[in-house]
C-alpha positions in Angstrom: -4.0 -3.8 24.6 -3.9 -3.0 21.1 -1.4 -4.0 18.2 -0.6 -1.8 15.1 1.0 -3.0 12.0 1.6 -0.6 9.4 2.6 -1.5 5.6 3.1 -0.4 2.5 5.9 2.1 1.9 8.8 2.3 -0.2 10.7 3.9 -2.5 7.8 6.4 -5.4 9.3 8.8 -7.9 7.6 12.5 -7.2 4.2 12.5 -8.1 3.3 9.3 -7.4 0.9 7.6 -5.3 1.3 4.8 -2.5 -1.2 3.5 -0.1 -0.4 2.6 3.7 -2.7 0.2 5.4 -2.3 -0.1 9.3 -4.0 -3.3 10.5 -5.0 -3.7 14.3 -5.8 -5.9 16.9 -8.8 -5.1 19.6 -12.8 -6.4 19.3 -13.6 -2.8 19.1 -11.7 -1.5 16.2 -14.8 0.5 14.9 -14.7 2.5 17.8 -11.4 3.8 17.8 -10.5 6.7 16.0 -7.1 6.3 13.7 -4.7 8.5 12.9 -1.5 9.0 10.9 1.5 10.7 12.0 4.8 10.5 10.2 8.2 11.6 11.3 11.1 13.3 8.7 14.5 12.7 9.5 15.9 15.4 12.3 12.3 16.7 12.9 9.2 16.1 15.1 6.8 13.7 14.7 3.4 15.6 13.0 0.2 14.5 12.7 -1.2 14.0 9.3 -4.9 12.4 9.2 -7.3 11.1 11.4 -10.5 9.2 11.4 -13.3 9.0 13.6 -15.4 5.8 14.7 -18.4 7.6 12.4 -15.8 7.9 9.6 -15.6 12.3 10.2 -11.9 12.9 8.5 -9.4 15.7 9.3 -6.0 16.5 7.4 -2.8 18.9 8.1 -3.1 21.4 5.8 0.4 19.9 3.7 -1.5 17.0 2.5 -4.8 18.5 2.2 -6.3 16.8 -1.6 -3.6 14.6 -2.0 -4.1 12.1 1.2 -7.4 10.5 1.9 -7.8 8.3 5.0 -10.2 5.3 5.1 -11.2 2.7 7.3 -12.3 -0.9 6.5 -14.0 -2.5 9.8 -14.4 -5.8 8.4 -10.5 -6.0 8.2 -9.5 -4.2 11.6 -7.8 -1.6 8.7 -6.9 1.5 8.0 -6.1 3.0 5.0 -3.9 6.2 4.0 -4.0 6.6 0.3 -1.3 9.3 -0.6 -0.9 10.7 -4.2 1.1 13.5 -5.8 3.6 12.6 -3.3 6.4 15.1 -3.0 10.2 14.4 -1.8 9.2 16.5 1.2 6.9 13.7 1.8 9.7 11.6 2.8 9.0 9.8 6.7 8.5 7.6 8.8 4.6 7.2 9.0 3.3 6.1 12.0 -0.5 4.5 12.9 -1.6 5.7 16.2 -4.7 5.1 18.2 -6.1 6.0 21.9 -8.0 3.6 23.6 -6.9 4.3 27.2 -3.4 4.2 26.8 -1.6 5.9 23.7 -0.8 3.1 20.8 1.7 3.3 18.1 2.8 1.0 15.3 6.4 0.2 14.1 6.1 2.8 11.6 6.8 2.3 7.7 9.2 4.5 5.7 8.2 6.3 2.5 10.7 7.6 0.5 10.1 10.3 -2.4 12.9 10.7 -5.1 12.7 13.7 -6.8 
């Protein structure tokens, strides 16, 4: 069993920068890959970065040199540090692992004025 918490969103003017963390429970954090998925309202949930155990990163192309993912293992933690954000940022973002069975967090909603 594994427990995600996310934090850290609110309400950022366009162009501005926020940082999600995503704390979880589980001896073995350093072996899970982490990812990020965030959900707009009326659309599907997308994937947005991911992290392997040996730190490898991968992006969707729409955040692609504005996001960077990061893991702490000493804190159970991962980071998603988002600048330039852009209103069509605006989600739901969601911490997700695999260890077995598919885990999600409660999600944390970033908003993006224009």
């Amino acid at each position: 069993q594994v427990q995600l918490v996310e934090s850290g969103g609110g309400l950022v003017q366009a162009g501005g920068s926020l940082r999600l963390s995503c704390a979880a429970s589980g001896r073995s954090f350093s072996s899970y890959a982490m990812r990020w998925f965030r959900q707009a309202p009326g659309k599907e949930r997308e994937f947005v970065a991911s992290i392997s155990w040996s730190r490898v990163t991968n992006y969707a192309d729409s955040v692609k040199g504005r996001f960077t993912i990061s893991r702490d293992n000493t804190k159970n933690t991962v980071y998603l540090q988002m600048n330039s954000l852009k209103p069509e940022d605006t989600a739901v973002y969601y911490c997700n692992t695999v260890v077995g069975s598919d885990y999600w967090g409660q999600g944390t909603q970033v908003t993006v004025s224009s």
